[in-house]
N, C-alpha and C positions, 0 to 999 in steps of 0.2 A: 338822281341816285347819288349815294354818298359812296365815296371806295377811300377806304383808312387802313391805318396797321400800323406797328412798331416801327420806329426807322430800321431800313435794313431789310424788309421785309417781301421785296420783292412787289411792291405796290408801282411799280415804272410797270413794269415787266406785265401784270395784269392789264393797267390802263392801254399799255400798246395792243394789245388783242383786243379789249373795249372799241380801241378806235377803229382798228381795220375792219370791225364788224360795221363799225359806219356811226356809232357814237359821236359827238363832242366831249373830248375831255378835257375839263379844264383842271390844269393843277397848279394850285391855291399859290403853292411856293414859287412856281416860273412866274407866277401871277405878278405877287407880291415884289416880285426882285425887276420885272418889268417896268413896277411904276416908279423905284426906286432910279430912275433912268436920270443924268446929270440934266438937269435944268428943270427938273418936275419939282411939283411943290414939296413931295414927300421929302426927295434927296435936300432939299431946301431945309425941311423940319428938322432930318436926324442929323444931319449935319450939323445945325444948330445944338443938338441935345449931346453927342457922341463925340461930337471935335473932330477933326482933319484927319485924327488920326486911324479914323475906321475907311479911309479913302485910299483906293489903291493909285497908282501911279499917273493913268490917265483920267482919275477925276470921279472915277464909278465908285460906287460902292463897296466895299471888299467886304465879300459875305462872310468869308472864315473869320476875321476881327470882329465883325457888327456879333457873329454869335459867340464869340470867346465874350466880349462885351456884358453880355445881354445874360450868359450861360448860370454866372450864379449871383444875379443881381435881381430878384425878383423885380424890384421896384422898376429898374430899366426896361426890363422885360416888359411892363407893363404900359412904359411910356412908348416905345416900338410901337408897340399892341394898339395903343390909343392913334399912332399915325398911320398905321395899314392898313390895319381893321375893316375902317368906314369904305376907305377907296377899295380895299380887293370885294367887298360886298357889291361896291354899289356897279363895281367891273364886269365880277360875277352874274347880276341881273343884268345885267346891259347883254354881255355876250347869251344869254338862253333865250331873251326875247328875240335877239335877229335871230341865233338858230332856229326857234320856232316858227317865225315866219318864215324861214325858207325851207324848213324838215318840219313840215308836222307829223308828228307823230313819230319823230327821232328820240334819242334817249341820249338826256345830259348827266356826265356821270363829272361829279366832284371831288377831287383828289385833296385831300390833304392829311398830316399824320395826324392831329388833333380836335376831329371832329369832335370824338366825343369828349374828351377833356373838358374841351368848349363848350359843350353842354347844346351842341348844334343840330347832335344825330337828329331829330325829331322832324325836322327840316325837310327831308330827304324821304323817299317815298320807301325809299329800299337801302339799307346799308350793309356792304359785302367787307368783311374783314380779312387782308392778309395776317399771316402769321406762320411761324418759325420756330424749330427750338433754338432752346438762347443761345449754344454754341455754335449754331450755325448764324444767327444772326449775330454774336458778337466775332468771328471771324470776318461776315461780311464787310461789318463795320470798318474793322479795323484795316482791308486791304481795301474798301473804296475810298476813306478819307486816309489813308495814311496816318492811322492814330494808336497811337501805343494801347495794350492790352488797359492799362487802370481807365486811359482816356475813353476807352471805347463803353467800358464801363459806366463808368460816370455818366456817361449820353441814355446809356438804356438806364438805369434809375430815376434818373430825372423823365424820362418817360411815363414813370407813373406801371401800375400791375395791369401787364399784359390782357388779365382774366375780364378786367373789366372792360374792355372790346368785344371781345369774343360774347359776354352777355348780352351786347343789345345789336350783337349781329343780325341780321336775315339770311343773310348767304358767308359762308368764311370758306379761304382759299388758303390750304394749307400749300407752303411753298418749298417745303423741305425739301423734296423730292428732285430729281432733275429739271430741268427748263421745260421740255417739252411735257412733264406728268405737270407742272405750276402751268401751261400755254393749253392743255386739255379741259383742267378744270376750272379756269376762267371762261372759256368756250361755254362748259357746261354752263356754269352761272349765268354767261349774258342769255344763253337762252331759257334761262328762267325770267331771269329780266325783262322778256321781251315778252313773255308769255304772262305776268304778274302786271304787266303795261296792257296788254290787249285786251286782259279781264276787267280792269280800272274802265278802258274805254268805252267794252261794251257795255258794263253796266252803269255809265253816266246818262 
């Protein structure tokens, strides 16, 4: 299963209910910043492409520079892309084959913001969409990174139109509402998921 949405959007907050229902979720971004780990081949490449200067103090990675970096440099953007890409793929099958053999018939659910941008949704048996209106999600923004109103902007534009998530949704979670109305209707959805999974199986 794929679970995407706008930054901001309350997509942590879904996949923790995903998981205590007993899911695997994997999210792309933890993924991705994992393999970026000092001595990996990754931290090795962008290091090479970014210079010293996207390194925080003890060596790691400093993700807020690598994405001010990255943020209006398509082409860097793309060179990133070309060093993470292949490893969080090949991570990603790595981890659902061992969950398969030990959860058959468990449900792996894929986090990241840009599924579909990526042209990935297809992928994915079932894709559930958080979503927000803007000023609740550019508030959000703005009090978890600590980013000024134009900055918090500038992140949801470069997002790309919200609408087009929401079109090639299966399930969307609107999160607007308090925690526990956004923790009710992820609830509802995984048990569609789990009911949308058991129909798949019987009729294999």
């Amino acid at each position: 299963m794929g679970l995407t949405g706008g930054i901001a959007t309350g997509k942590s907050v879904v996949a923790e209910v995903f998981r205590g229902k007993g899911a695997l979720v994997l999210d792309m971004d933890a993924l991705g910043h994992s393999l970026m780990a000092p001595g990996s081949e990754a931290h090795r490449e962008i290091r090479e492409v970014f210079g010293d200067q996207i390194l925080a103090r003890g060596g790691e990675i400093d993700r807020k520079k690598l994405g001010e970096a990255i943020f209006e440099d398509p082409a860097m953007r793309l060179r990133l892309n070309g060093i993470l890409h292949p490893r969080i793929l090949a991570e990603e099958r790595r981890l659902i084959a061992e969950f398969a053999r030990k959860s058959p018939g468990g449900i792996v659910v894929t986090q990241a913001a840009l599924l579909v941008e990526a042209g990935v949704q297809d992928a994915y048996d079932r894709l559930v969409v958080t979503h927000c209106g803007r000023e609740d999600q550019l508030l959000r923004l703005q009090m978890r990174d600590g980013l000024s109103e134009q900055e918090a902007l500038s992140r949801l534009e470069a997002q790309g139109e919200p609408r087009r998530k929401l079109e090639e949704a299966d399930y969307d979670i609107d999160t607007g509402g308090n925690l526990e109305e956004t923790r009710d209707r992820a609830r509802e959805v995984y048990a569609c998921l789990r009911r949308d999974q058991q129909s798949r199986t019987a009729s294999d």
